[in-house]
Biopython code that builds the backbone (N, CA, C, O; Angstrom):
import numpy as np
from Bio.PDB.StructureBuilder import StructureBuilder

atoms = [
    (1, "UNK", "N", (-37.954, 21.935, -13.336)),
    (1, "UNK", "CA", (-37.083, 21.781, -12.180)),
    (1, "UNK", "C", (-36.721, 20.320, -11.956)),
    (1, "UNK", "O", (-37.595, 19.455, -11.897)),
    (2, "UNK", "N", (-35.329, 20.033, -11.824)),
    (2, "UNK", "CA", (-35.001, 19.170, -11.088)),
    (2, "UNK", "C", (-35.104, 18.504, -9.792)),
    (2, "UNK", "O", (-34.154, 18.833, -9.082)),
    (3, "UNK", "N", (-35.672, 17.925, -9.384)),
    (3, "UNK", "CA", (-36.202, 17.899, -8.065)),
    (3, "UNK", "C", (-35.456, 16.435, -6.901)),
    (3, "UNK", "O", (-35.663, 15.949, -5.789)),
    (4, "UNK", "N", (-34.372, 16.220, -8.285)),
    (4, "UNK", "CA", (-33.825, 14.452, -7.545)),
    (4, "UNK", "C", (-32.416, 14.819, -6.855)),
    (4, "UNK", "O", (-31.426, 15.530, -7.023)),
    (5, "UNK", "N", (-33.032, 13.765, -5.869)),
    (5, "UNK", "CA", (-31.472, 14.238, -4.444)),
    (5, "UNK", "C", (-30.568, 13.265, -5.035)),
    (5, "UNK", "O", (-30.796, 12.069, -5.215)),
    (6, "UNK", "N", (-29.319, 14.038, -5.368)),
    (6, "UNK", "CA", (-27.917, 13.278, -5.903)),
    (6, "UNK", "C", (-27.373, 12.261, -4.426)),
    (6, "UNK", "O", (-26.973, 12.781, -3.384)),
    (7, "UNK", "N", (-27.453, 11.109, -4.599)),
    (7, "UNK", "CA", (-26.342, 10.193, -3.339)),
    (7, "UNK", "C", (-25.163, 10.184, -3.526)),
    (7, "UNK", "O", (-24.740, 10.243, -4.681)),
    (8, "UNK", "N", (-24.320, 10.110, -2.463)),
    (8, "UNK", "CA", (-23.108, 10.046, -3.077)),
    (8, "UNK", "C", (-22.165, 8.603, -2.195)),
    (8, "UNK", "O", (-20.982, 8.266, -2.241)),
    (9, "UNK", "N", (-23.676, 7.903, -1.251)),
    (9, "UNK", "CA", (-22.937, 6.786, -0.826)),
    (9, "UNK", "C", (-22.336, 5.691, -1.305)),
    (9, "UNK", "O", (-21.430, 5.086, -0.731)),
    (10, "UNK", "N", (-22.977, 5.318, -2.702)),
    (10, "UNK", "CA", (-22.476, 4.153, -3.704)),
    (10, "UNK", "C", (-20.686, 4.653, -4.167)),
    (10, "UNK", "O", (-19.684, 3.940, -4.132)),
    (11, "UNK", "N", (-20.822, 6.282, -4.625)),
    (11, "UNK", "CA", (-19.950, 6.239, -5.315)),
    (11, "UNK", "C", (-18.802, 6.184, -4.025)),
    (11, "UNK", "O", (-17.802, 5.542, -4.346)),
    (12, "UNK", "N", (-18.776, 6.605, -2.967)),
    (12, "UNK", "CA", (-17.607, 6.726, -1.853)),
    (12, "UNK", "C", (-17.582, 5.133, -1.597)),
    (12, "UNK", "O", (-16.532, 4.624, -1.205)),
    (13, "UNK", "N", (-18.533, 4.476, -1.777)),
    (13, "UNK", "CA", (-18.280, 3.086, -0.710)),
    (13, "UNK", "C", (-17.866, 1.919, -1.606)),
    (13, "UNK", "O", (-17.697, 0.777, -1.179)),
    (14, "UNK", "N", (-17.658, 2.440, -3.389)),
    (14, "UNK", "CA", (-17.296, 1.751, -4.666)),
    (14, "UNK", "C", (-15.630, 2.483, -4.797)),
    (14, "UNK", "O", (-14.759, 1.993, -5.515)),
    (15, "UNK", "N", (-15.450, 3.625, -4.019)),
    (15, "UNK", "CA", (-13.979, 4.186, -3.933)),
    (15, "UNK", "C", (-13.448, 3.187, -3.070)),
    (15, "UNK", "O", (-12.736, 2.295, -3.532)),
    (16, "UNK", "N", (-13.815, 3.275, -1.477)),
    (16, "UNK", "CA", (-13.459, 2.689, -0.431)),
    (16, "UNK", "C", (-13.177, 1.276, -0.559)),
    (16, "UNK", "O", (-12.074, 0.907, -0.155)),
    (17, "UNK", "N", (-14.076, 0.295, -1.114)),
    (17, "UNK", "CA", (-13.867, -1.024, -1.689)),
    (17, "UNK", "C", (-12.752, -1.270, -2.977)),
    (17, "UNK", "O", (-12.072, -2.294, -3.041)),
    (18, "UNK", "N", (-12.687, -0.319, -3.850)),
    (18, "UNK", "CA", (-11.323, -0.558, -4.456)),
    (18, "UNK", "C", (-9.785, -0.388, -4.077)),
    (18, "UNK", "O", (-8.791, -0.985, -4.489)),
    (19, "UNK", "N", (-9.955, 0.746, -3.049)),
    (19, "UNK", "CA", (-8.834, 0.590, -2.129)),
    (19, "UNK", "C", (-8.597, 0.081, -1.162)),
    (19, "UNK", "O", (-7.475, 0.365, -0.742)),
    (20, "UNK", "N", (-9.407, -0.883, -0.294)),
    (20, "UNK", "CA", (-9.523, -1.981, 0.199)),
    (20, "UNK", "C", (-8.831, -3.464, -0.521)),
    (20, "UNK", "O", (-8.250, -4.338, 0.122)),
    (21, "UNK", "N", (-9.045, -3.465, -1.843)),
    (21, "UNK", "CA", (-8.171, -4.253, -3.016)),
    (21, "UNK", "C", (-6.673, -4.466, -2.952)),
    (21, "UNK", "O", (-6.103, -5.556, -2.898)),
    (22, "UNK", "N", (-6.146, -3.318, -2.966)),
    (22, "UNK", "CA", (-4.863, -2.496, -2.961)),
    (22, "UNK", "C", (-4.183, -2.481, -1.470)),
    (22, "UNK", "O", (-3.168, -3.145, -1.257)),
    (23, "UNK", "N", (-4.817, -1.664, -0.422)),
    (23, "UNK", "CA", (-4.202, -1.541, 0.477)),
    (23, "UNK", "C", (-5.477, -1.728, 1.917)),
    (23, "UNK", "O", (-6.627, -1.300, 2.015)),
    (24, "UNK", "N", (-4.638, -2.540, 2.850)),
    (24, "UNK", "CA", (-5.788, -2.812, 4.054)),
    (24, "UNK", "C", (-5.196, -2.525, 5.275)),
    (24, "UNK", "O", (-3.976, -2.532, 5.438)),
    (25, "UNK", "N", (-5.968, -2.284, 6.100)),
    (25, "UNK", "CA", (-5.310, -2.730, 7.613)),
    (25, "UNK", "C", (-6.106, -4.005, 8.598)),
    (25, "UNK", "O", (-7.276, -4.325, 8.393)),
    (26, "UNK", "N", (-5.467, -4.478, 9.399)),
    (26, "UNK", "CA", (-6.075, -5.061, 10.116)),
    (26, "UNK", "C", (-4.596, -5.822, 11.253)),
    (26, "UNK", "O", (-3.385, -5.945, 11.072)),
    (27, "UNK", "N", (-5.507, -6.164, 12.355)),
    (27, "UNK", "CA", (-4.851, -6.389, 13.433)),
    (27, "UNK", "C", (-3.680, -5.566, 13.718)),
    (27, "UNK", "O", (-2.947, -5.920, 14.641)),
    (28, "UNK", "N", (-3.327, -4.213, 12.859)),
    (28, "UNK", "CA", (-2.269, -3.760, 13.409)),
    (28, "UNK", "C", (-1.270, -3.630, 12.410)),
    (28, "UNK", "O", (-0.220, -3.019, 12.611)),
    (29, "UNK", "N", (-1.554, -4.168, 11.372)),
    (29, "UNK", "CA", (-0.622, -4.981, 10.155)),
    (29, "UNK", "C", (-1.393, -4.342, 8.712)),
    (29, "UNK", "O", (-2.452, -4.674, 8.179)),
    (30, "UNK", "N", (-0.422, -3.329, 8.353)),
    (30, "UNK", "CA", (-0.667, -2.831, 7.110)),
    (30, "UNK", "C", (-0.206, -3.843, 5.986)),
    (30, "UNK", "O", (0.946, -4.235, 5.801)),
    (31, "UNK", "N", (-1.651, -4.280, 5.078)),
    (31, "UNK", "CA", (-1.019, -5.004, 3.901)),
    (31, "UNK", "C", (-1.306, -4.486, 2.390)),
    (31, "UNK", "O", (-2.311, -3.844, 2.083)),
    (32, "UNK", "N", (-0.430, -4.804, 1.631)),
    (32, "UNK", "CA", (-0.219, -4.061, 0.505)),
    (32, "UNK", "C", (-0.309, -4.990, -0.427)),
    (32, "UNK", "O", (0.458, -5.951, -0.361)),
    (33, "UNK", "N", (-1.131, -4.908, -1.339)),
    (33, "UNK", "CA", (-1.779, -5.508, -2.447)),
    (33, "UNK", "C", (-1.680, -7.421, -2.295)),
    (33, "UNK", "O", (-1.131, -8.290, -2.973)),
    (34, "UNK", "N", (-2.338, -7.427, -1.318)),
    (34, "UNK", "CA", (-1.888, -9.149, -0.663)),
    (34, "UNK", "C", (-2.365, -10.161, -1.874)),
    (34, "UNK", "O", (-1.692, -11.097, -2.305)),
    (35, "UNK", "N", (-3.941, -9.687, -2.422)),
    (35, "UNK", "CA", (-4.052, -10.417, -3.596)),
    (35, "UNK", "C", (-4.057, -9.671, -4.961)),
    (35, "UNK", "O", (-4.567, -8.555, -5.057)),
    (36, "UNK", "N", (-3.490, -10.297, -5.997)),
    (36, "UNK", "CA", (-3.207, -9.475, -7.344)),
    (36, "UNK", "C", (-3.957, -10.515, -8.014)),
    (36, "UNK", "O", (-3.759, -11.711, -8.228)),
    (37, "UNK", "N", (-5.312, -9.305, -8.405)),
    (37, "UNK", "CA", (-5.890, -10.477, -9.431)),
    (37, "UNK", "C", (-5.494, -11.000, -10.965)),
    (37, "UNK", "O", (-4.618, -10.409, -11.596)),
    (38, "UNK", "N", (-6.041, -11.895, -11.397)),
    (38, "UNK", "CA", (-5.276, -12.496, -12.369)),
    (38, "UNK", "C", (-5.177, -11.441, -13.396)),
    (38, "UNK", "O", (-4.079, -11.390, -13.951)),
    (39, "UNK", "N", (-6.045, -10.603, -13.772)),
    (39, "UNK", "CA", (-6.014, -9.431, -14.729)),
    (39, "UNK", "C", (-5.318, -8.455, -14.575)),
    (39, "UNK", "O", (-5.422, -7.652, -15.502)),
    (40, "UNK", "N", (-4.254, -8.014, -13.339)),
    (40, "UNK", "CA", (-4.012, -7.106, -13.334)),
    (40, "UNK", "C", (-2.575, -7.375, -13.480)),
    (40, "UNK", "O", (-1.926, -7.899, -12.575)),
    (41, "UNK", "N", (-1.940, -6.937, -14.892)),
    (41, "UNK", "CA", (-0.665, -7.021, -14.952)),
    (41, "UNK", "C", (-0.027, -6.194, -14.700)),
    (41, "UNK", "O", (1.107, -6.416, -14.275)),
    (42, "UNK", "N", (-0.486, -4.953, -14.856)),
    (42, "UNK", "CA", (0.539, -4.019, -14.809)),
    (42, "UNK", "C", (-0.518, -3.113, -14.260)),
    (42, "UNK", "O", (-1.576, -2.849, -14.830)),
    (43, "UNK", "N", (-0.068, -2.595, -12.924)),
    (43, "UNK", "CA", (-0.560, -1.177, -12.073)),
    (43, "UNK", "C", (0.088, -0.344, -11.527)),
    (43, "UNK", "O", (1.272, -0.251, -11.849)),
    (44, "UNK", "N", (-0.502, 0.614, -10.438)),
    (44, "UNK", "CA", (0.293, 1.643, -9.842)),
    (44, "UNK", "C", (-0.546, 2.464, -9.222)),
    (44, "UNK", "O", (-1.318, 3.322, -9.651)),
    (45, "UNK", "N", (-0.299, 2.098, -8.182)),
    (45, "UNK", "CA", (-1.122, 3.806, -7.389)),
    (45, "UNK", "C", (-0.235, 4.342, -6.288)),
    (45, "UNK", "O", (0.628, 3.691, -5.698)),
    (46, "UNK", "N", (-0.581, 5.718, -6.065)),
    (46, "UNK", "CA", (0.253, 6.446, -5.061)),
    (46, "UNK", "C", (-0.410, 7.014, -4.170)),
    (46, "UNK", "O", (-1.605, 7.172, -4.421)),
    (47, "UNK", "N", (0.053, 7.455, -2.993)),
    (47, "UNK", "CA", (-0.333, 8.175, -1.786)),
    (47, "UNK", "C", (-1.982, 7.362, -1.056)),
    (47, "UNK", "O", (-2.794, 8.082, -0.476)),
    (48, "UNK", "N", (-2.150, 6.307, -1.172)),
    (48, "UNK", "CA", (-2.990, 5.640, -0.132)),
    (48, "UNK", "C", (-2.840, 6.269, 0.887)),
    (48, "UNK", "O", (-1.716, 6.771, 0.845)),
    (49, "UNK", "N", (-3.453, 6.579, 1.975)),
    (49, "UNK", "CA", (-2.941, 6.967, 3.302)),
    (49, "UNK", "C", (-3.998, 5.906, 4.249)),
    (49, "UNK", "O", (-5.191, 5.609, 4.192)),
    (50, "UNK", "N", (-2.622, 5.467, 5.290)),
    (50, "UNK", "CA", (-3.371, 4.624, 6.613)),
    (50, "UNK", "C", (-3.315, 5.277, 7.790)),
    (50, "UNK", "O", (-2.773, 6.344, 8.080)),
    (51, "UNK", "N", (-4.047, 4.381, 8.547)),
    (51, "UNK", "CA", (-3.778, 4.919, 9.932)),
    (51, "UNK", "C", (-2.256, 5.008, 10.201)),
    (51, "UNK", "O", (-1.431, 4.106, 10.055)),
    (52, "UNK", "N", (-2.000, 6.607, 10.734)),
    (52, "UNK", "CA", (-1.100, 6.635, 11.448)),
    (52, "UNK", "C", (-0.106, 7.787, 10.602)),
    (52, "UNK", "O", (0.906, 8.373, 10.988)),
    (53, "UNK", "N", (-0.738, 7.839, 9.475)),
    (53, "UNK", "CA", (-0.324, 8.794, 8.781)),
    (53, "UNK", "C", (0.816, 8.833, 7.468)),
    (53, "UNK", "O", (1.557, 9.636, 6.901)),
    (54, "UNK", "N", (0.460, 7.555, 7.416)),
    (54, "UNK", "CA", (1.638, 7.020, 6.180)),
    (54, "UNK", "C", (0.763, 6.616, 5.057)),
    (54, "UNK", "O", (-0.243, 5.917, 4.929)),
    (55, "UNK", "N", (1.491, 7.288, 4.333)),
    (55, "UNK", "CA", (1.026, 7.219, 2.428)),
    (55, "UNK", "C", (1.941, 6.061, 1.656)),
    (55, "UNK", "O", (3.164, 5.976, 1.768)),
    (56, "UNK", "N", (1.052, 5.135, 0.803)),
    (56, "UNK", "CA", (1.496, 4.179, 0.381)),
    (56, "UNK", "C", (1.336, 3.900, -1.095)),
    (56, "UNK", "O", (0.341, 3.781, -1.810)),
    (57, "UNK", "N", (2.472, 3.841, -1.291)),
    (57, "UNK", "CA", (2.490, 3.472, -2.797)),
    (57, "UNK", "C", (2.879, 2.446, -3.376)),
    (57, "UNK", "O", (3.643, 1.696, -2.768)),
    (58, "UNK", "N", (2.421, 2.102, -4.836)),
    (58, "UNK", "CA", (3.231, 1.091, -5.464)),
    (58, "UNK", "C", (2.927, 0.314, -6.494)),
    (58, "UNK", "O", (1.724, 0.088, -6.628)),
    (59, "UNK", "N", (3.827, -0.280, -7.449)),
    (59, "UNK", "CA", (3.830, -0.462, -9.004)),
    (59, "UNK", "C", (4.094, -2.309, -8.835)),
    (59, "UNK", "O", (4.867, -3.008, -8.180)),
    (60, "UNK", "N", (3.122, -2.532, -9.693)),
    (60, "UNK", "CA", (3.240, -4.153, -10.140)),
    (60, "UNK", "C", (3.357, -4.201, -11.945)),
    (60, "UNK", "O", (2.911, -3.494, -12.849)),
    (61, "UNK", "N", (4.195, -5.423, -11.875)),
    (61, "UNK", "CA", (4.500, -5.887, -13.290)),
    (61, "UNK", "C", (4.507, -7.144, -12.840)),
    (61, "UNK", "O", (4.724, -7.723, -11.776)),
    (62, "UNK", "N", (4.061, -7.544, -14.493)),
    (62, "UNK", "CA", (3.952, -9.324, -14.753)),
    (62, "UNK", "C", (3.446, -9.560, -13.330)),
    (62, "UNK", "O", (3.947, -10.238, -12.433)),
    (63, "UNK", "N", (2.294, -8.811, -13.350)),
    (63, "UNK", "CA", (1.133, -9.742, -11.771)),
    (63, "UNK", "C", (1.922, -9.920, -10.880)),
    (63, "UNK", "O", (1.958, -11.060, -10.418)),
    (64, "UNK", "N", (2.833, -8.893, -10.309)),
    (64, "UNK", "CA", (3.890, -9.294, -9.145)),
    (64, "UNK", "C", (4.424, -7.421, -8.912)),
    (64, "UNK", "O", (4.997, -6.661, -9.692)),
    (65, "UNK", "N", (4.020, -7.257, -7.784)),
    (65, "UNK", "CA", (4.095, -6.455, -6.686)),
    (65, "UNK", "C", (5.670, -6.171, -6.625)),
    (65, "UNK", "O", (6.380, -7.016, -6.080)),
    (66, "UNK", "N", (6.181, -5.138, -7.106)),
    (66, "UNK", "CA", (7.363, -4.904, -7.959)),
    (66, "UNK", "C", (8.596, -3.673, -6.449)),
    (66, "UNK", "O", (9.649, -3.714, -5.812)),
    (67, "UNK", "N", (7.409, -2.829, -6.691)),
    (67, "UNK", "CA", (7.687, -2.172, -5.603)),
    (67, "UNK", "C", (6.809, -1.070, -4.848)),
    (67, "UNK", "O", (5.933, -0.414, -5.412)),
    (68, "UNK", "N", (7.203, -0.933, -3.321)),
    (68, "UNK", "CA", (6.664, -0.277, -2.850)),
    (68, "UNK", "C", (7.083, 1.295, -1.826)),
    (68, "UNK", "O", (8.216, 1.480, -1.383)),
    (69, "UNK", "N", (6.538, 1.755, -1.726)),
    (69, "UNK", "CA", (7.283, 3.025, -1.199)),
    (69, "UNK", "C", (6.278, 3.607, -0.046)),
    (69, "UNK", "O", (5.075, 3.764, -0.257)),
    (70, "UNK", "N", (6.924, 3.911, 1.221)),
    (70, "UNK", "CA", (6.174, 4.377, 2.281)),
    (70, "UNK", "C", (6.410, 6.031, 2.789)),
    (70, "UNK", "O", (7.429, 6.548, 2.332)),
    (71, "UNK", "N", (5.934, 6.510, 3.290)),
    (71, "UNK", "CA", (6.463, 8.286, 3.800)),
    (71, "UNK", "C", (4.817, 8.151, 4.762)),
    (71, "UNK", "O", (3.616, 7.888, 4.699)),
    (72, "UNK", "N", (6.087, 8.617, 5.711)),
    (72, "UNK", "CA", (5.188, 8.940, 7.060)),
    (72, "UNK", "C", (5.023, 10.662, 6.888)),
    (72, "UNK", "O", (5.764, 11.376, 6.212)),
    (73, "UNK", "N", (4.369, 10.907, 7.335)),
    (73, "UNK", "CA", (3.568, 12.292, 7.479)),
    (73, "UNK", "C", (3.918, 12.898, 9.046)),
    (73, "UNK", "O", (4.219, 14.085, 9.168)),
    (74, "UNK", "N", (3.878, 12.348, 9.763)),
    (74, "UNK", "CA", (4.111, 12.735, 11.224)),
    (74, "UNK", "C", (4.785, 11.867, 11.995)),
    (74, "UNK", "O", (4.683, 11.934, 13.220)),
    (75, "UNK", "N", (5.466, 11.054, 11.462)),
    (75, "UNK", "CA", (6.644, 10.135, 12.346)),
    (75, "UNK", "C", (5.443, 8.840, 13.064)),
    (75, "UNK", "O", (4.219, 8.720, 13.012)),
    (76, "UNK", "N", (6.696, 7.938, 13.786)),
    (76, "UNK", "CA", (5.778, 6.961, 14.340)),
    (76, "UNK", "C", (6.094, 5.208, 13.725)),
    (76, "UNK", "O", (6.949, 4.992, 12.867)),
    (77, "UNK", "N", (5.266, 4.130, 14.326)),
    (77, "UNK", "CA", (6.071, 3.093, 13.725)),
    (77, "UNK", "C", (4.952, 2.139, 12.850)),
    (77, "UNK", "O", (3.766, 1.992, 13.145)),
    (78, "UNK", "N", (5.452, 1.717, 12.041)),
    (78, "UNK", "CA", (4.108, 0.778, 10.953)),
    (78, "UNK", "C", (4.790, -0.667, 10.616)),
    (78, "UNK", "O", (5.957, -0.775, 10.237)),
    (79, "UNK", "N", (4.042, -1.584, 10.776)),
    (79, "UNK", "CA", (4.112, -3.285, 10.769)),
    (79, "UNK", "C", (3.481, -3.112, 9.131)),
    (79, "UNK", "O", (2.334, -2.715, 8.927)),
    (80, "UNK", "N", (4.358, -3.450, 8.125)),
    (80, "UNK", "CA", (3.724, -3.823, 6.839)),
    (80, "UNK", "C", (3.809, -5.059, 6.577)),
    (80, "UNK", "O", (4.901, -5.504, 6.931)),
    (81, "UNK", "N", (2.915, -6.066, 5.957)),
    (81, "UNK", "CA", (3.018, -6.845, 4.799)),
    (81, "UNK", "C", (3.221, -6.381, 3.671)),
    (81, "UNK", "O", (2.478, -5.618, 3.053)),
    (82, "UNK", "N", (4.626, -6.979, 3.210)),
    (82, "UNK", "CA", (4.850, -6.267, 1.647)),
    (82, "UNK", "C", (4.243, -6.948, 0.377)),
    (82, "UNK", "O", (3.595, -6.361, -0.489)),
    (83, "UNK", "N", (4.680, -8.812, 0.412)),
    (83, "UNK", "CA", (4.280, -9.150, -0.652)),
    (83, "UNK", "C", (5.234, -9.511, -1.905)),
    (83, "UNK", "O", (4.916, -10.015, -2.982)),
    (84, "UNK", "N", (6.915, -8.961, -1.281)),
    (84, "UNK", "CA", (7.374, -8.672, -2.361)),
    (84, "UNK", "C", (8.284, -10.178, -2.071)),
    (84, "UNK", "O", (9.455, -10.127, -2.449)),
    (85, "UNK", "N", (7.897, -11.283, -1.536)),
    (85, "UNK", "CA", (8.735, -12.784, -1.319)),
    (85, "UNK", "C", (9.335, -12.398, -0.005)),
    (85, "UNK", "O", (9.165, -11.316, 0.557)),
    (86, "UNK", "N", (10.351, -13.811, 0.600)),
    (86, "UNK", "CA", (11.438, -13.602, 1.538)),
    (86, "UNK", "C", (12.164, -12.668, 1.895)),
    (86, "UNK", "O", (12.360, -11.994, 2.907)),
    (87, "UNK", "N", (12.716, -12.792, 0.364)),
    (87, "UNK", "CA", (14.168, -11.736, 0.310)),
    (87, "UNK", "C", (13.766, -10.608, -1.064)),
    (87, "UNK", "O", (13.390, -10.879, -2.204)),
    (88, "UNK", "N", (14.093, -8.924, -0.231)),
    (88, "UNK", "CA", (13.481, -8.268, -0.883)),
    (88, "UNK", "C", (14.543, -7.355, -0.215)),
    (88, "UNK", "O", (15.078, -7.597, 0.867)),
    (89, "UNK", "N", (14.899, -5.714, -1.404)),
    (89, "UNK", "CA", (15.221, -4.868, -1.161)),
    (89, "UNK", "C", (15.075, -3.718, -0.439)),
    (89, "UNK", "O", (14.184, -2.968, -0.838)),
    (90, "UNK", "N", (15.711, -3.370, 0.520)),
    (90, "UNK", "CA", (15.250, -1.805, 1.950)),
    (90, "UNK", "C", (15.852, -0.804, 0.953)),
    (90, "UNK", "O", (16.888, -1.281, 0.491)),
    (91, "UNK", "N", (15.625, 0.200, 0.541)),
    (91, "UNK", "CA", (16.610, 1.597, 0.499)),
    (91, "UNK", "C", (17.788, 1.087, 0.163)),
    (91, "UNK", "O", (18.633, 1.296, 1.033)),
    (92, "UNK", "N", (18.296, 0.313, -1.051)),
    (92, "UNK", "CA", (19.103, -0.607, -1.801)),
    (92, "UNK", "C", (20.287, -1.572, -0.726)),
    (92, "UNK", "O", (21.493, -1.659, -0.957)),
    (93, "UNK", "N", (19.681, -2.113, 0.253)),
    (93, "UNK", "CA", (20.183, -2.991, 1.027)),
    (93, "UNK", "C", (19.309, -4.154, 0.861)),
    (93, "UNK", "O", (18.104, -3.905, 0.912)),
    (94, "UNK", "N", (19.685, -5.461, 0.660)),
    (94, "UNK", "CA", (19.202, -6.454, 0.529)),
    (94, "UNK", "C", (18.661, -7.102, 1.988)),
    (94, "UNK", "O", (19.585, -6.916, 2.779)),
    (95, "UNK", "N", (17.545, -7.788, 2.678)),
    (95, "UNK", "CA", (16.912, -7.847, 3.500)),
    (95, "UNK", "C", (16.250, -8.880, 3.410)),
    (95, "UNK", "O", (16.176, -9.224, 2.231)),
    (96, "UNK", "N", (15.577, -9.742, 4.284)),
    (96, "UNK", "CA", (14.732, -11.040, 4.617)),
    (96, "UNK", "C", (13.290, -10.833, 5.316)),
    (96, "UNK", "O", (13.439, -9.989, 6.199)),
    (97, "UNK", "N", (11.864, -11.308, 5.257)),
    (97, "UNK", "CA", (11.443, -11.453, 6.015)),
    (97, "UNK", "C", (9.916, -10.924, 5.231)),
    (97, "UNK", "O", (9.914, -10.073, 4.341)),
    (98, "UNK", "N", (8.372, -11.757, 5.869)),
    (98, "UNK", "CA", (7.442, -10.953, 4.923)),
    (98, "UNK", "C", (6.792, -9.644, 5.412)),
    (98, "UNK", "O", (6.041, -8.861, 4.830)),
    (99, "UNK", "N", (7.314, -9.642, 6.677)),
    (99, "UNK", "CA", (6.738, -8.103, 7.382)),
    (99, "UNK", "C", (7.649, -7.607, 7.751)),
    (99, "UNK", "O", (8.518, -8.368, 8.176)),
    (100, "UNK", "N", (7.922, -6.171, 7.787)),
    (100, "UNK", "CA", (8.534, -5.037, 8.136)),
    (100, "UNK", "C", (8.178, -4.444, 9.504)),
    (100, "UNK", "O", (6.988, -4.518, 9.809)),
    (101, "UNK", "N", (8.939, -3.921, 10.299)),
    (101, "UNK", "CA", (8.241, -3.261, 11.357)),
    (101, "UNK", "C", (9.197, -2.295, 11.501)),
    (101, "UNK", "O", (10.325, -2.787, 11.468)),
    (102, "UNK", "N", (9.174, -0.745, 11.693)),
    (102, "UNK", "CA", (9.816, -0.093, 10.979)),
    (102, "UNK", "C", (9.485, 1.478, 11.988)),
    (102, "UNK", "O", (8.308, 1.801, 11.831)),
    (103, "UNK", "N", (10.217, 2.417, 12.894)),
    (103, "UNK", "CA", (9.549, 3.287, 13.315)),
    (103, "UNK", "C", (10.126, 4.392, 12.344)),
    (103, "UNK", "O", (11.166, 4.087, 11.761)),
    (104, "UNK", "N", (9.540, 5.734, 12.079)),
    (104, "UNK", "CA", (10.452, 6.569, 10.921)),
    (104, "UNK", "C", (10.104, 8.089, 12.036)),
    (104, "UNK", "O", (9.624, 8.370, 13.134)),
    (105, "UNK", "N", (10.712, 8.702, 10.876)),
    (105, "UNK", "CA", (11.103, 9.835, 11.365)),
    (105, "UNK", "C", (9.437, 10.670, 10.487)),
    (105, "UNK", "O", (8.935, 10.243, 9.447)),
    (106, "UNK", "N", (8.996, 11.701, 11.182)),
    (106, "UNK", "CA", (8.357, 12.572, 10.254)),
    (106, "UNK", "C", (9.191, 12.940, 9.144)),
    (106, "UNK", "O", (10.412, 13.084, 9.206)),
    (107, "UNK", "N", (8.245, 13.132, 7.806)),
    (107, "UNK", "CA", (8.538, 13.106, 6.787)),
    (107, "UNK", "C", (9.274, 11.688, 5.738)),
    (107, "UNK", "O", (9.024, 11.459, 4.554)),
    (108, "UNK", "N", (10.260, 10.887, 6.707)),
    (108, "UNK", "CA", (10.816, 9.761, 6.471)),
    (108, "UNK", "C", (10.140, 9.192, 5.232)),
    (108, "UNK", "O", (8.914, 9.186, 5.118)),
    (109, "UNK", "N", (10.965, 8.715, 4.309)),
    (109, "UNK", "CA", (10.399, 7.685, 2.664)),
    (109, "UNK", "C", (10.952, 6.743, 2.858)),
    (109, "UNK", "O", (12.130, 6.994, 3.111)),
    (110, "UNK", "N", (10.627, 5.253, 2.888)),
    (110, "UNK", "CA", (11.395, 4.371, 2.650)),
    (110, "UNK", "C", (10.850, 3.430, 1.681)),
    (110, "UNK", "O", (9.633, 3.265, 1.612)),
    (111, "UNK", "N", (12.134, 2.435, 0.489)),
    (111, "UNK", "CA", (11.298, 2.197, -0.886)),
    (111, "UNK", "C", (12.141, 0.312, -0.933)),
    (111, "UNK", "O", (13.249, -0.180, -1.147)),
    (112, "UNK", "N", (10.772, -0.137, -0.589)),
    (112, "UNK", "CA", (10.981, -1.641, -0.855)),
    (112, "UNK", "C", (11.045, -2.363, -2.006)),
    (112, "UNK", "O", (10.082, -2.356, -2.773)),
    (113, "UNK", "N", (12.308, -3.159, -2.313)),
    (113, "UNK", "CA", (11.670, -3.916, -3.894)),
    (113, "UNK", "C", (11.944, -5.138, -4.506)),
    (113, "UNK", "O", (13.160, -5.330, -4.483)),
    (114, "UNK", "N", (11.455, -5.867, -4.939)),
    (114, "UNK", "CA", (11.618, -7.082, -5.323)),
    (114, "UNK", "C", (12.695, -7.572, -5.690)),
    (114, "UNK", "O", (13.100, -7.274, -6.813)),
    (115, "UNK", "N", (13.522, -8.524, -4.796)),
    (115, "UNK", "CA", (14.831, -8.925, -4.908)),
    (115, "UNK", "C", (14.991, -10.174, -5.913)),
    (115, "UNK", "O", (14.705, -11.354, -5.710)),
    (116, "UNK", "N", (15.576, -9.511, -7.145)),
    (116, "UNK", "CA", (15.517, -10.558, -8.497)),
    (116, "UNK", "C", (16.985, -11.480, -8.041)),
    (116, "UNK", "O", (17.379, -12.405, -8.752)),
]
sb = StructureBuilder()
sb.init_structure("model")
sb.init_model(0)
sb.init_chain("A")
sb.init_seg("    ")
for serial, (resi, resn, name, xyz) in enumerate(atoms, 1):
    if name == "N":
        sb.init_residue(resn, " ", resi, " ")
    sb.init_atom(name, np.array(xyz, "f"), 0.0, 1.0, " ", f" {name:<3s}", serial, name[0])
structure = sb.get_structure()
C-alpha cells in the first residue's frame, strides 16, 4: 500500500507564480507582460482571466510584446498597461498612450498592437 498524501500546493503556487510573470494586477491597473525576460523570444498565451472577468491574451516576438487581445465575460471597465510603446494600434485605429482605460460591453474583444 501506498500510504503518501499527494500535495498539490507547490504545484498550484509554481502555476500562480508563472502567471504572475505574464499577467498582474495591482492598484487597479491590469499589466501585461511588463517584464520580458531576456530568454523569451518568442511566446503566447491565451485566456488569463482577471478580476472583473476579462481574459487576456497575447503573443511576443523578437522579446517585444507584439500583441494583445482582451474579451470581457460580463461587461464592465479595465485600466490596462499594455507595454506595446506610446503609439500602438486599437481594433486597427492608430492610438497614443501606455494605459488604456476602456469600459466594454459583455462579451466585447478588443485587440491591441504594436505600432511599427
Amino acid at each position: 500500500r501506498n500510504r503518501e498524501i499527494m500535495q498539490l500546493d507547490a504545484g498550484f503556487g509554481a502555476i500562480s507564480a508563472i502567471i504572475d510573470l505574464l499577467v498582474y494586477q495591482k492598484r487597479g491597473i491590469v499589466y501585461v507582460l511588463p517584464k520580458i525576460h531576456r530568454d523569451w523570444k518568442e511566446l503566447s498565451f491565451d485566456g488569463i482571466m482577471v478580476e472583473g472577468g476579462f481574459a487576456i491574451s497575447a503573443k511576443v516576438a523578437d522579446r517585444k510584446t507584439q500583441e494583445i487581445t482582451v474579451t470581457s465575460k460580463f461587461g464592465g471597465r479595465i485600466r490596462l498597461s499594455h507595454g506595446l510603446g506610446e503609439k500602438y494600434v486599437l481594433n486597427d485605429e492608430q492610438t497614443t498612450g501606455d494605459i488604456i482605460e476602456r469600459n466594454f460591453s459583455p462579451g466585447e474583444t478588443i485587440t491591441l498592437k504594436r505600432f511599427n
